[in-house]
PyMOL Python script that loads the backbone (N, CA, C, O; Angstrom):
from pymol import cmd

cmd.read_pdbstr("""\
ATOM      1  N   UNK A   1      14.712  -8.340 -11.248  1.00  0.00           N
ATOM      2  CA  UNK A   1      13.288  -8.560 -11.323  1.00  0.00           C
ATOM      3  C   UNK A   1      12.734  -7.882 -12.575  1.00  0.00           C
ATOM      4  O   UNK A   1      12.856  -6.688 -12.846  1.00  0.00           O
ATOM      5  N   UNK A   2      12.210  -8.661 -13.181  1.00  0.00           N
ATOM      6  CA  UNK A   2      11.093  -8.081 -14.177  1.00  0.00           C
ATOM      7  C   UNK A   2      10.318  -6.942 -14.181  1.00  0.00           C
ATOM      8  O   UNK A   2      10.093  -6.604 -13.019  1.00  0.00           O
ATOM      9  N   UNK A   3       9.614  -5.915 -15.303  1.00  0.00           N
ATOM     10  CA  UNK A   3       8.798  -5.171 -14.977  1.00  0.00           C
ATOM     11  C   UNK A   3       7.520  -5.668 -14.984  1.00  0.00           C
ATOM     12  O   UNK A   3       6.696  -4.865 -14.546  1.00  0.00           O
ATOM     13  N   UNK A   4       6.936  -7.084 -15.456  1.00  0.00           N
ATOM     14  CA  UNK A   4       5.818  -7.764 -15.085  1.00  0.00           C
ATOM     15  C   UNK A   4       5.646  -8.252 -13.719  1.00  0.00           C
ATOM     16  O   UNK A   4       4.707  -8.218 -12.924  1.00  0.00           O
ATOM     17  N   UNK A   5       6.712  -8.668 -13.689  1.00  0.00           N
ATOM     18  CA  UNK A   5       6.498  -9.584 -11.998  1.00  0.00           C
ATOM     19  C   UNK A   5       6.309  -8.920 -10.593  1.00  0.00           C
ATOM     20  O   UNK A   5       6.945  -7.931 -10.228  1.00  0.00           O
ATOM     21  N   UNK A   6       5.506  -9.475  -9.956  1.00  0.00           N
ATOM     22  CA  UNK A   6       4.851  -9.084  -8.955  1.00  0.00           C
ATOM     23  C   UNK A   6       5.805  -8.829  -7.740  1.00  0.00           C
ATOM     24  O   UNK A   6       6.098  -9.850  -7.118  1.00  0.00           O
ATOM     25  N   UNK A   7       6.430  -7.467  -7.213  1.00  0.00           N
ATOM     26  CA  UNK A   7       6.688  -7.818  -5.657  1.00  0.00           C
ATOM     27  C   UNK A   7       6.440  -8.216  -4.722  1.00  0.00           C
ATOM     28  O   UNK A   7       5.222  -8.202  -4.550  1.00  0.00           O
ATOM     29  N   UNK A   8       7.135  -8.723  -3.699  1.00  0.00           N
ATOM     30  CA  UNK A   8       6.617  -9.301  -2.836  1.00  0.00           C
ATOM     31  C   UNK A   8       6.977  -8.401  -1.330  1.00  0.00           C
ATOM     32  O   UNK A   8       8.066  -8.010  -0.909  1.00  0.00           O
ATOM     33  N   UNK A   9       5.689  -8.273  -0.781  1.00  0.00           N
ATOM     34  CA  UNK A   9       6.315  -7.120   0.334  1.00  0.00           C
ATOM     35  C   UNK A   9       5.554  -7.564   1.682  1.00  0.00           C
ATOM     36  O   UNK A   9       4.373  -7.864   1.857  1.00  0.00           O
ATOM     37  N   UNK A  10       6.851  -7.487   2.746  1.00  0.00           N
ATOM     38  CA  UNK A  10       6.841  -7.788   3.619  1.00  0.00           C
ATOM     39  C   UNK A  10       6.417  -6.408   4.639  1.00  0.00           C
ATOM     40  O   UNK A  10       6.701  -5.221   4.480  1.00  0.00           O
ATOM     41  N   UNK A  11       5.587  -7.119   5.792  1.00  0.00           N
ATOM     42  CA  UNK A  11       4.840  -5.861   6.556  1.00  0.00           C
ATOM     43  C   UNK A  11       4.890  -6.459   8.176  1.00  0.00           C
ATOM     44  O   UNK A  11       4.074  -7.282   8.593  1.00  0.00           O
ATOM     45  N   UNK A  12       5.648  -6.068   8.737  1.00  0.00           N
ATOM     46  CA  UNK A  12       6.108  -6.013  10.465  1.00  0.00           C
ATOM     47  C   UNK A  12       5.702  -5.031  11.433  1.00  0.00           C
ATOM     48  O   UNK A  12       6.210  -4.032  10.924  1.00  0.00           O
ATOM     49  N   UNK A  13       5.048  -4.567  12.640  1.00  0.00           N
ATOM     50  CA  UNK A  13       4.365  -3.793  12.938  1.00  0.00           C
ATOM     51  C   UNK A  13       5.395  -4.172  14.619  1.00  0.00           C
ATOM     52  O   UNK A  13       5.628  -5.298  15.058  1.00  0.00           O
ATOM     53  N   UNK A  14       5.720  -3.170  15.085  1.00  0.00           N
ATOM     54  CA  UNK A  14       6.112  -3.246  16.455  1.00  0.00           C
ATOM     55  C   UNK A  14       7.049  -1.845  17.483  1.00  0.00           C
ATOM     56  O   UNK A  14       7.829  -1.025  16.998  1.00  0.00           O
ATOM     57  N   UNK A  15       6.728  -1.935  18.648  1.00  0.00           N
ATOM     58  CA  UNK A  15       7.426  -0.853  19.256  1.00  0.00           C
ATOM     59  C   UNK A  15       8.731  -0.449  19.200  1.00  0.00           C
ATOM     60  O   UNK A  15       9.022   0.747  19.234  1.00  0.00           O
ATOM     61  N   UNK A  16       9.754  -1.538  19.098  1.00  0.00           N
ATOM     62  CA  UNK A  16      11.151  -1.646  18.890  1.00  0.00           C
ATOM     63  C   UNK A  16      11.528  -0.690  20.040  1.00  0.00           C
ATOM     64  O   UNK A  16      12.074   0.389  19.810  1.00  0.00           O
ATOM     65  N   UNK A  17      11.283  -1.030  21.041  1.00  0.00           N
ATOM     66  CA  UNK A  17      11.818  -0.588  22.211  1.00  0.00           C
ATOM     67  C   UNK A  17      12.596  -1.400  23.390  1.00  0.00           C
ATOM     68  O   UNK A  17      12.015  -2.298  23.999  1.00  0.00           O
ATOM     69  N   UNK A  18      13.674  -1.108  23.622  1.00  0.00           N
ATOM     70  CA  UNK A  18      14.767  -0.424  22.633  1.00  0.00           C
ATOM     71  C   UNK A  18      15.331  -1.525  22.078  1.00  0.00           C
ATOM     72  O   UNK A  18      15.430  -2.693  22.454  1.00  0.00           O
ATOM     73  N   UNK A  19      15.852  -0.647  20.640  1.00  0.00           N
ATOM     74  CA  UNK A  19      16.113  -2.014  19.785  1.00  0.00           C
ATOM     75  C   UNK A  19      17.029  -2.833  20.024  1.00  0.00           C
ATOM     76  O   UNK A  19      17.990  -2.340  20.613  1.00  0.00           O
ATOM     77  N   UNK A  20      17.096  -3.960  19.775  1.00  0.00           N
ATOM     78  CA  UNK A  20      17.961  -5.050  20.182  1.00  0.00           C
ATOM     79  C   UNK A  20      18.689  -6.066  18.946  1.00  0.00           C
ATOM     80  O   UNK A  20      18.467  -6.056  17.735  1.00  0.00           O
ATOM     81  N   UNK A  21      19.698  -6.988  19.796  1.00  0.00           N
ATOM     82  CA  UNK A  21      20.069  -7.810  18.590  1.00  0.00           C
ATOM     83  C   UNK A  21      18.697  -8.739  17.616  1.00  0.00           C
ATOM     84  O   UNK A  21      18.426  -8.992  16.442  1.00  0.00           O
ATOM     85  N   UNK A  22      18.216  -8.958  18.806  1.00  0.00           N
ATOM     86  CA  UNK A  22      16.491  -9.855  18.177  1.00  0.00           C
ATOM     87  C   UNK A  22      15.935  -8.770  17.380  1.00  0.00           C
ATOM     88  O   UNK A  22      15.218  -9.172  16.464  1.00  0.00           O
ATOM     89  N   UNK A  23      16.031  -7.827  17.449  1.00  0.00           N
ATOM     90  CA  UNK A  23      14.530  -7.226  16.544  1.00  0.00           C
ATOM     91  C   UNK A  23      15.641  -7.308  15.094  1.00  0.00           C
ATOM     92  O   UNK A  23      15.083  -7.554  14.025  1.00  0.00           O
ATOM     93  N   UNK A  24      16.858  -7.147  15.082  1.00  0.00           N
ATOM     94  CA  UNK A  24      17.992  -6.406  13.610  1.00  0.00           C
ATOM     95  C   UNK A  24      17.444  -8.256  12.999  1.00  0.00           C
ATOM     96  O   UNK A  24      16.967  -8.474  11.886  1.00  0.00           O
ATOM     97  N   UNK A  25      17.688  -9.314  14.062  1.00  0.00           N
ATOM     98  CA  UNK A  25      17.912 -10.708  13.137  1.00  0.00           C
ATOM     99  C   UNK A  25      16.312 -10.875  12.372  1.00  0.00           C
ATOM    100  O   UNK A  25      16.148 -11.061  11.166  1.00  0.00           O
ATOM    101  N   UNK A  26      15.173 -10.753  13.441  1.00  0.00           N
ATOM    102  CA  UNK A  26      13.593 -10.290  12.766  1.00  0.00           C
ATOM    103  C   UNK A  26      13.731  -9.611  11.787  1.00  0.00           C
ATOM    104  O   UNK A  26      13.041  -9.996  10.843  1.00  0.00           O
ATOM    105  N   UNK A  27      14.458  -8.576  11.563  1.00  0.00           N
ATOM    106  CA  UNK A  27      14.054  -7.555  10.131  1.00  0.00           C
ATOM    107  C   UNK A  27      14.899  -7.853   9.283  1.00  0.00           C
ATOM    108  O   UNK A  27      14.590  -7.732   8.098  1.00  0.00           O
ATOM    109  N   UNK A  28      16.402  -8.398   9.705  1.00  0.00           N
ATOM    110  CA  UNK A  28      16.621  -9.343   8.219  1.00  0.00           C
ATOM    111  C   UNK A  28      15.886 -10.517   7.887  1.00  0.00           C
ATOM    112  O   UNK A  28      15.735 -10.918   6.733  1.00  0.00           O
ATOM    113  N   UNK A  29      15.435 -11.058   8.893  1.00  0.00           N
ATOM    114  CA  UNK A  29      14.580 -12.265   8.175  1.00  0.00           C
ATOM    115  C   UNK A  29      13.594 -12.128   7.433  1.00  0.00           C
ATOM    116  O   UNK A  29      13.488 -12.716   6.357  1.00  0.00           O
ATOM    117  N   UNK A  30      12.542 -11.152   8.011  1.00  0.00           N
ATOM    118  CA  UNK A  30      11.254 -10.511   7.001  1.00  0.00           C
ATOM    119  C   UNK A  30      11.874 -10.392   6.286  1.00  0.00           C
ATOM    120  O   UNK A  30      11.659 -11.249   5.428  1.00  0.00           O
ATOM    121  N   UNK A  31      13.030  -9.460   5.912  1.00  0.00           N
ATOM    122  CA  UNK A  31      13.356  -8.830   4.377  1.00  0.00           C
ATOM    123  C   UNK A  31      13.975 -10.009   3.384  1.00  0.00           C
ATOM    124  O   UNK A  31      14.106  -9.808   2.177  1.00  0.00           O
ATOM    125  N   UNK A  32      14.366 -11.343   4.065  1.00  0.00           N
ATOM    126  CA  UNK A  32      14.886 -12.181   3.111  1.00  0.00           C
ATOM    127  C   UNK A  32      13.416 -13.072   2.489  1.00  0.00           C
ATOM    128  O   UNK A  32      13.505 -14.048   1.744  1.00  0.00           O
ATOM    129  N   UNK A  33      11.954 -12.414   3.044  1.00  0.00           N
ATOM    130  CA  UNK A  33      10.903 -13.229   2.918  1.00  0.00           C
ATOM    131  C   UNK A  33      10.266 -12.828   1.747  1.00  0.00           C
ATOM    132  O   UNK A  33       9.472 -13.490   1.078  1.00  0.00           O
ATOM    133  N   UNK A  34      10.890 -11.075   1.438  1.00  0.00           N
ATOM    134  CA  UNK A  34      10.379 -10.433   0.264  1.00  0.00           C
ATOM    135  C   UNK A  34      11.232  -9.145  -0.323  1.00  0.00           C
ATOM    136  O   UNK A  34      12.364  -8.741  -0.057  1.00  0.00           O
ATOM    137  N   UNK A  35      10.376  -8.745  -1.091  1.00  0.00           N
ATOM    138  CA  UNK A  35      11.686  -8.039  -2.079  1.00  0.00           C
ATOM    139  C   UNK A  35      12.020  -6.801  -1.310  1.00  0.00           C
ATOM    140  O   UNK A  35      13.093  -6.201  -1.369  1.00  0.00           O
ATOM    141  N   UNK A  36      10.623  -6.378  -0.332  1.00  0.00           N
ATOM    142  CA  UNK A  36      10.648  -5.580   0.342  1.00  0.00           C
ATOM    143  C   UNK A  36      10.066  -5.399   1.267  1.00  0.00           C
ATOM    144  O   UNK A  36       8.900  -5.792   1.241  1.00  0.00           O
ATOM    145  N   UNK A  37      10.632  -4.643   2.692  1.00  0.00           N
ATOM    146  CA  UNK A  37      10.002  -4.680   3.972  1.00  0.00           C
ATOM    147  C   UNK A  37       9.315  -3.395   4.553  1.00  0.00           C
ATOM    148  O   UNK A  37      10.041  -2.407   4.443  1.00  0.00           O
ATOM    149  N   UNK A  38       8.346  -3.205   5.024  1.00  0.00           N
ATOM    150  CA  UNK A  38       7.675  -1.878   5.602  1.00  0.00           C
ATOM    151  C   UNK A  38       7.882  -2.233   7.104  1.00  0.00           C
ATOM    152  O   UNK A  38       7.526  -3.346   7.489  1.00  0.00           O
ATOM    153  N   UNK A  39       8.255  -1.637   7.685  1.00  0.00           N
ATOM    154  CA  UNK A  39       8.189  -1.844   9.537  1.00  0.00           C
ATOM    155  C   UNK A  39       6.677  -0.342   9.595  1.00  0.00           C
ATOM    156  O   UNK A  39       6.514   0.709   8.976  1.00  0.00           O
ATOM    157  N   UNK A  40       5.874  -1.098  10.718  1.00  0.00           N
ATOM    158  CA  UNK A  40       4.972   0.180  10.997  1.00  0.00           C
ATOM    159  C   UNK A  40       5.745   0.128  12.575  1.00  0.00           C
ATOM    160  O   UNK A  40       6.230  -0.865  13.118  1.00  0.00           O
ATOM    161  N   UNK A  41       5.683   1.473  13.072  1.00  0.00           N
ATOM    162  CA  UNK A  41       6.277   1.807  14.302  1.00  0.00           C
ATOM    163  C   UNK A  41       5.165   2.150  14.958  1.00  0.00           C
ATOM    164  O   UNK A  41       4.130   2.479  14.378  1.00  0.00           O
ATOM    165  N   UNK A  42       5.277   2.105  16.010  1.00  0.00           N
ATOM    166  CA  UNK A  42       4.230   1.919  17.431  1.00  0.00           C
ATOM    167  C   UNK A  42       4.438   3.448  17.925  1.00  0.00           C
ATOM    168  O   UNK A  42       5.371   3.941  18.559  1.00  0.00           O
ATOM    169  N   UNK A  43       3.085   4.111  17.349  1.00  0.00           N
ATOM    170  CA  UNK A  43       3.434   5.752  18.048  1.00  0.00           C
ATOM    171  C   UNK A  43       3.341   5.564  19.571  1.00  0.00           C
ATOM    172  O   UNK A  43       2.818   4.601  20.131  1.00  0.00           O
ATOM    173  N   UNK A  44       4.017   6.790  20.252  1.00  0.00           N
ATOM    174  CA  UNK A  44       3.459   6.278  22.220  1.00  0.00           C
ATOM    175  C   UNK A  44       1.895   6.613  22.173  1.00  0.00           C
ATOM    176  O   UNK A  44       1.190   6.049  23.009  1.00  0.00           O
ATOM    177  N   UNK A  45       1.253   7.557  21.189  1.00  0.00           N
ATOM    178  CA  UNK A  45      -0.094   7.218  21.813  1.00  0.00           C
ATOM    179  C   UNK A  45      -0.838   6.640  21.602  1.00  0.00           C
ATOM    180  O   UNK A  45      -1.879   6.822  22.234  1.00  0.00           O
ATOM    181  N   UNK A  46      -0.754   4.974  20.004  1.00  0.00           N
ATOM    182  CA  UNK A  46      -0.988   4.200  20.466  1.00  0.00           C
ATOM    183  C   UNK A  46      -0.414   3.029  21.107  1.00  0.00           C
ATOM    184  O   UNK A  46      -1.164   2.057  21.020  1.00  0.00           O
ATOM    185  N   UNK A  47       0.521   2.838  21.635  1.00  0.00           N
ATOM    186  CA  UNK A  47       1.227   2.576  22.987  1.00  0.00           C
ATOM    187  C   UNK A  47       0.006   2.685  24.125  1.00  0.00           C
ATOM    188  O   UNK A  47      -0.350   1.675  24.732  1.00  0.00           O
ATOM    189  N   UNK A  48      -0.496   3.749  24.322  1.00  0.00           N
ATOM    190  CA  UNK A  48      -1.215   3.915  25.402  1.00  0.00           C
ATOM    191  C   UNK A  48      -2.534   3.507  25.299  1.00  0.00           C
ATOM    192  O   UNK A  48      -3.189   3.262  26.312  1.00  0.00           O
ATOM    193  N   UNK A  49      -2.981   3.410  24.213  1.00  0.00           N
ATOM    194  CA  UNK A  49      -4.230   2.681  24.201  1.00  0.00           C
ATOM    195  C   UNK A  49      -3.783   1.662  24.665  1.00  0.00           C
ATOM    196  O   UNK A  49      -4.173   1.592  25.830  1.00  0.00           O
ATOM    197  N   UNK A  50      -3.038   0.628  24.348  1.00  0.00           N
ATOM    198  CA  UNK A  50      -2.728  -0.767  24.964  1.00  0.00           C
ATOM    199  C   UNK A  50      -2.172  -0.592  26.422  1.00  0.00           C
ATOM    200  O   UNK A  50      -1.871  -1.563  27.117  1.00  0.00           O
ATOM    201  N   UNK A  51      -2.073   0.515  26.775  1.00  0.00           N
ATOM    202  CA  UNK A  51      -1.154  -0.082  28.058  1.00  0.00           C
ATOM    203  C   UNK A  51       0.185   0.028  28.490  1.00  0.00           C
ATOM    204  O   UNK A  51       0.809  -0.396  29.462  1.00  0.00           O
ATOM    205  N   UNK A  52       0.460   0.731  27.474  1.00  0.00           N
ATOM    206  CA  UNK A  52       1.609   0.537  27.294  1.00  0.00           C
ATOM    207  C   UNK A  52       2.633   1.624  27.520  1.00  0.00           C
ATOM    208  O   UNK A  52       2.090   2.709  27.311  1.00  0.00           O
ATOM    209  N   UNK A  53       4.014   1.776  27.895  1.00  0.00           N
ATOM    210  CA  UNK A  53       4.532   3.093  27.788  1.00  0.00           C
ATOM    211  C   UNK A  53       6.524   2.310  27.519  1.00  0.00           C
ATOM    212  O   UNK A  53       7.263   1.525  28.114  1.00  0.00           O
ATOM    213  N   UNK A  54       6.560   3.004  26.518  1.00  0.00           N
ATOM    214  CA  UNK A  54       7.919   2.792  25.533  1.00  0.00           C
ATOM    215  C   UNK A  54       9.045   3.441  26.362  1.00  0.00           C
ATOM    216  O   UNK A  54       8.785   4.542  26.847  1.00  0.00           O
ATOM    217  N   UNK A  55      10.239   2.919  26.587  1.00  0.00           N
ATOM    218  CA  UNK A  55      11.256   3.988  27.177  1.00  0.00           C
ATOM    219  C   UNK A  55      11.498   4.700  26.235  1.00  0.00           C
ATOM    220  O   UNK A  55      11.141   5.819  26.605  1.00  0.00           O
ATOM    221  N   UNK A  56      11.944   4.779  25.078  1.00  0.00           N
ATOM    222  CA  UNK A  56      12.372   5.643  24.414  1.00  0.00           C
ATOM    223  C   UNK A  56      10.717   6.758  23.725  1.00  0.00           C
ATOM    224  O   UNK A  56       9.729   6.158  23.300  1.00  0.00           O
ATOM    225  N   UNK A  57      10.766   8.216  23.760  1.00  0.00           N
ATOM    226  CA  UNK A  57       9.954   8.664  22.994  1.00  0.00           C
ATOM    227  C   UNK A  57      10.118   7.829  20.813  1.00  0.00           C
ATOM    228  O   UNK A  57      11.034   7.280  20.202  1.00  0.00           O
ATOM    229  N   UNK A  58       8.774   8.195  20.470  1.00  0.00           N
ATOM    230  CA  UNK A  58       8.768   7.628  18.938  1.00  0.00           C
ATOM    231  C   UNK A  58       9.418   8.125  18.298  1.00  0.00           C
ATOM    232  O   UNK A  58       9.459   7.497  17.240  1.00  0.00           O
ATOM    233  N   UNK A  59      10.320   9.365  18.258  1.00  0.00           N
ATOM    234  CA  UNK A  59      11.086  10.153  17.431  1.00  0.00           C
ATOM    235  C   UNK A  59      12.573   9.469  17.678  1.00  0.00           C
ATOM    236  O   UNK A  59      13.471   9.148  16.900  1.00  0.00           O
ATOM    237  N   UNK A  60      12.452   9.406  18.855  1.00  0.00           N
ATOM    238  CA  UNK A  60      14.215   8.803  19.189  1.00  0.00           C
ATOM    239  C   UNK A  60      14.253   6.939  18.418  1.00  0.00           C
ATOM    240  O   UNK A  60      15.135   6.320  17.822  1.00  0.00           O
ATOM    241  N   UNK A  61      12.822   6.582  18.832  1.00  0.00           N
ATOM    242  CA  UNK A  61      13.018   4.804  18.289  1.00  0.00           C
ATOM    243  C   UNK A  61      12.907   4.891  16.659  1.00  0.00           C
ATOM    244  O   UNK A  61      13.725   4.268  15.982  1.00  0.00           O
ATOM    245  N   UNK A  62      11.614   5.877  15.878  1.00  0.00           N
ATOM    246  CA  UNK A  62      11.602   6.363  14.464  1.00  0.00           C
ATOM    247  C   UNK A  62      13.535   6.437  13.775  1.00  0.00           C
ATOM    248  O   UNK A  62      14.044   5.728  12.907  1.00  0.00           O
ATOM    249  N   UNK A  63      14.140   7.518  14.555  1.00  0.00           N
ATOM    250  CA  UNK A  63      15.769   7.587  14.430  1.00  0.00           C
ATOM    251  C   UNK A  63      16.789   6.275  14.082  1.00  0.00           C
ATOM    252  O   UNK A  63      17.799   6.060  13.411  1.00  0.00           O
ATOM    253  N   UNK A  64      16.028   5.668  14.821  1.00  0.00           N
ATOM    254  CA  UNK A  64      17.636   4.807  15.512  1.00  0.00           C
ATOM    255  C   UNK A  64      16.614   3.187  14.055  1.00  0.00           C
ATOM    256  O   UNK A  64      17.322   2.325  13.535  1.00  0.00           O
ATOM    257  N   UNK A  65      15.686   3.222  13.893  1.00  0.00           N
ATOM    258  CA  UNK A  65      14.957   2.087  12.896  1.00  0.00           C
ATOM    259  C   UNK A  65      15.384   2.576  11.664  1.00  0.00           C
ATOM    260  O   UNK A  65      16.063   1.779  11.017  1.00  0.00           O
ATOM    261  N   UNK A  66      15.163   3.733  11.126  1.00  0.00           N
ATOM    262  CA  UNK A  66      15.955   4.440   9.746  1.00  0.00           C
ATOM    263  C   UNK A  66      16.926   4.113   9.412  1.00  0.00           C
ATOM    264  O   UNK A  66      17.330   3.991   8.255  1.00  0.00           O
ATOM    265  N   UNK A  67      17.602   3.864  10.655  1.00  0.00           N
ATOM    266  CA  UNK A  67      19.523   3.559  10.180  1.00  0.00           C
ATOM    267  C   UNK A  67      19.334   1.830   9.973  1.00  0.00           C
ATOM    268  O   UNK A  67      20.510   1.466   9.979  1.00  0.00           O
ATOM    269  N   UNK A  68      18.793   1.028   9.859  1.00  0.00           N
ATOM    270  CA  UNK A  68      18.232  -0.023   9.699  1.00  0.00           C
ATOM    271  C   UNK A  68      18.376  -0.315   8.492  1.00  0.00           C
ATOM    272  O   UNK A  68      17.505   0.189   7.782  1.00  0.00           O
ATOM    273  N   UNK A  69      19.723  -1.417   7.541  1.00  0.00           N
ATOM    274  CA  UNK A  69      19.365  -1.377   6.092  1.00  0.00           C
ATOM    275  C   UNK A  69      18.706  -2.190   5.280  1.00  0.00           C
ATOM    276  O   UNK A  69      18.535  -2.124   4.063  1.00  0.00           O
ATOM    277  N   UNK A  70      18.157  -3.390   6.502  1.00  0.00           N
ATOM    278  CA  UNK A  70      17.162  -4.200   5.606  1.00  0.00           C
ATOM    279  C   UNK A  70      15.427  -3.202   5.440  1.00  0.00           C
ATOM    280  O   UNK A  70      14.890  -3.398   4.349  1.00  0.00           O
ATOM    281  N   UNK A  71      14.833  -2.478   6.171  1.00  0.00           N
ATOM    282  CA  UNK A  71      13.814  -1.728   6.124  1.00  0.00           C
ATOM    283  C   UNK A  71      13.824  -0.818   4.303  1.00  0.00           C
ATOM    284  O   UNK A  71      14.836  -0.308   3.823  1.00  0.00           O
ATOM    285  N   UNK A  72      12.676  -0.840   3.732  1.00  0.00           N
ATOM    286  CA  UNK A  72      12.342  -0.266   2.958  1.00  0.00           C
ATOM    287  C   UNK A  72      11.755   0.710   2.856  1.00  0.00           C
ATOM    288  O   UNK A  72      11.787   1.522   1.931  1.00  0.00           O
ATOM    289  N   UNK A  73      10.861   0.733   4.272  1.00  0.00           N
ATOM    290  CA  UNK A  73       9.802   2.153   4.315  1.00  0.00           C
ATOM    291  C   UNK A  73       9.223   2.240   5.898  1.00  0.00           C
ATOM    292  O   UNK A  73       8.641   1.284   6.410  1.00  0.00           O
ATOM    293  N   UNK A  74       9.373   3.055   6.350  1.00  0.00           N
ATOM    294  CA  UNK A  74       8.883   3.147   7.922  1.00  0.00           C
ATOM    295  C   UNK A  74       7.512   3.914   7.828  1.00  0.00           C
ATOM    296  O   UNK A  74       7.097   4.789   7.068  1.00  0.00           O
ATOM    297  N   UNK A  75       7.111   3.415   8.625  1.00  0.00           N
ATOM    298  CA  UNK A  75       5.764   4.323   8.675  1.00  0.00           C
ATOM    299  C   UNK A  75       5.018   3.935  10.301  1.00  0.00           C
ATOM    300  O   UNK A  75       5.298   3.036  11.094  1.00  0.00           O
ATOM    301  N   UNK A  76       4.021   4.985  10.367  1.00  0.00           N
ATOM    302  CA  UNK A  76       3.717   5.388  11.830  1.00  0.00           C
ATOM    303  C   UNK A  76       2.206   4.360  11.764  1.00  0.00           C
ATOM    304  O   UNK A  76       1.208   4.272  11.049  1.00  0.00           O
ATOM    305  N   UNK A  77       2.871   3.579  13.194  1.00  0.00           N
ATOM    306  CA  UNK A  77       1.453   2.708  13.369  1.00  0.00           C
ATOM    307  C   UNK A  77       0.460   3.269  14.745  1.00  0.00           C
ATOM    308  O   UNK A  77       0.648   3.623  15.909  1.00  0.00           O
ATOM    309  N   UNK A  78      -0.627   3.106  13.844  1.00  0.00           N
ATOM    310  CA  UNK A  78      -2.113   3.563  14.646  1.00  0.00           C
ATOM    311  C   UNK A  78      -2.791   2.905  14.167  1.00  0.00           C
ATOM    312  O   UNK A  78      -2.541   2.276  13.139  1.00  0.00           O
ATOM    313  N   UNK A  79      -3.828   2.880  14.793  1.00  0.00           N
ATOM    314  CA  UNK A  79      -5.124   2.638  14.464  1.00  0.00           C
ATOM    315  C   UNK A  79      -6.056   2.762  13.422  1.00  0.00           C
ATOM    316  O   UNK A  79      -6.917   1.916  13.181  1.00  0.00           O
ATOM    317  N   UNK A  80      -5.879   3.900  12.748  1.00  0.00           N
ATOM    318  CA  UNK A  80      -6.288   3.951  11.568  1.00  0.00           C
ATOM    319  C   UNK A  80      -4.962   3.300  10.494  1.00  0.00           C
ATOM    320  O   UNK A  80      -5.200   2.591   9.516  1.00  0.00           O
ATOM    321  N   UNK A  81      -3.813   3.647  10.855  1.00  0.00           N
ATOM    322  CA  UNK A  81      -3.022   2.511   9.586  1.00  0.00           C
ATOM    323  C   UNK A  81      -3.210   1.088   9.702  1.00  0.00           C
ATOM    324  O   UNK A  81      -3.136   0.382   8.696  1.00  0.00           O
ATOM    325  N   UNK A  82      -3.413   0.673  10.678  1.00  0.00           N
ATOM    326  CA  UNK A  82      -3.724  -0.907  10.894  1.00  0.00           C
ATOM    327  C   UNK A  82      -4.987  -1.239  10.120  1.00  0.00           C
ATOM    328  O   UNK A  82      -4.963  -2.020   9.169  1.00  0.00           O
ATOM    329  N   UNK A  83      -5.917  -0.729  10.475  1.00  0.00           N
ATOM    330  CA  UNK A  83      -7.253  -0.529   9.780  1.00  0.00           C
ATOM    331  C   UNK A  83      -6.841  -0.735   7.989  1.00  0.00           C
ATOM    332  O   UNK A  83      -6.995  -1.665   7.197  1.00  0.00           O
ATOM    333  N   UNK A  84      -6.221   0.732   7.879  1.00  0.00           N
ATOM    334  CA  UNK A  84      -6.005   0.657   6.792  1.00  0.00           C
ATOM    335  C   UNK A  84      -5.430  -0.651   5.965  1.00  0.00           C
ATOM    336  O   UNK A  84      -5.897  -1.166   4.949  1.00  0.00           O
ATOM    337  N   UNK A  85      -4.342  -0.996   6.678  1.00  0.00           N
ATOM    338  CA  UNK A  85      -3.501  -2.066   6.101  1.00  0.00           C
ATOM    339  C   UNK A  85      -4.405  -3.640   6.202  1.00  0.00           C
ATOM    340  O   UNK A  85      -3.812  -4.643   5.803  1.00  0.00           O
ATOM    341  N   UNK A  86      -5.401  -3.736   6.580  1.00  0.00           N
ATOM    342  CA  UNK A  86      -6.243  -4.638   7.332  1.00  0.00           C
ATOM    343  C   UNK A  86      -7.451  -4.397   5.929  1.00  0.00           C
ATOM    344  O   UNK A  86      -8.280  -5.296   5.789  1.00  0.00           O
ATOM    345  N   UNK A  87      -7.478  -3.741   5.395  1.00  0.00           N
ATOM    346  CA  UNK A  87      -8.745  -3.793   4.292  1.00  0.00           C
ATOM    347  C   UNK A  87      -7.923  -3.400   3.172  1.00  0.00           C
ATOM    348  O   UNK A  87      -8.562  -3.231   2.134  1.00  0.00           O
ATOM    349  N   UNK A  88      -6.438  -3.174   3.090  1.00  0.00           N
ATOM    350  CA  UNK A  88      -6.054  -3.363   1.830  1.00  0.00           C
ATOM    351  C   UNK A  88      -5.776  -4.833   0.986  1.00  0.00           C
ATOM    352  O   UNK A  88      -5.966  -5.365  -0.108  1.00  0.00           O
ATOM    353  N   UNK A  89      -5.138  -5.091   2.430  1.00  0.00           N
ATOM    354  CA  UNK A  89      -4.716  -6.790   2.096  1.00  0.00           C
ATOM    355  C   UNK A  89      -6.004  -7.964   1.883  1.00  0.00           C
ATOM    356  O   UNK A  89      -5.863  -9.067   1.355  1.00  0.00           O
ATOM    357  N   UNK A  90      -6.998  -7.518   2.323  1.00  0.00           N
ATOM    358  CA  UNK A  90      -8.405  -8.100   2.370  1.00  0.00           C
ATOM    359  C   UNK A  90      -9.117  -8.141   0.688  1.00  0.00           C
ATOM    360  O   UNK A  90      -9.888  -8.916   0.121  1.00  0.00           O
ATOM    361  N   UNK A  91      -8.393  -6.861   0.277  1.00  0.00           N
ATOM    362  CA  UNK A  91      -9.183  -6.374  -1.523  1.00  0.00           C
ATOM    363  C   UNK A  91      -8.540  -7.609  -2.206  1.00  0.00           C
ATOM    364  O   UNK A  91      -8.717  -7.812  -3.408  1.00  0.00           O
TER     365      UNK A  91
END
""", "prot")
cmd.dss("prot")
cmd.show_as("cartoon", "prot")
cmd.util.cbc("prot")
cmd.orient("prot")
């Protein structure tokens, strides 16, 4: 890739609890969609705003997504990153 040309980056948001063969074939597919993939991970407490409760705690599912080699960058999803990511893509 060029140093002009634009990346293209892919952005997936989910609990990955517990991970499975479906979520590994999902995150190679995002990553074949762009040059690069961000997974946001589903903290348990917002988990619980929805309703929700994860078997695995976020540190053990955070662990086991890292070892993941299509992922480019993990990061912790809330409410304010959604937000965030929700008025970046909007600019």
């Amino acid at each position: 890739m060029k140093d002009n040309e634009k990346q293209r980056i892919v952005l997936v948001a989910g609990t990955f609890d517990i991970l499975h063969e479906s979520h590994i074939n999902m995150l190679r597919n995002a990553r074949n969609l762009g040059d690069k993939l961000i997974v946001m991970l589903s903290t348990d407490e917002f988990n619980e705003t929805k309703g929700k409760r994860a078997y695995q705690e976020y540190d053990t599912r955070k662990y086991v997504l890292e070892s993941v080699r299509y992922l480019t960058w993990l990061s912790q999803s809330n409410l304010g990153m959604i937000k965030l990511c929700i008025l970046t893509c909007l600019m």
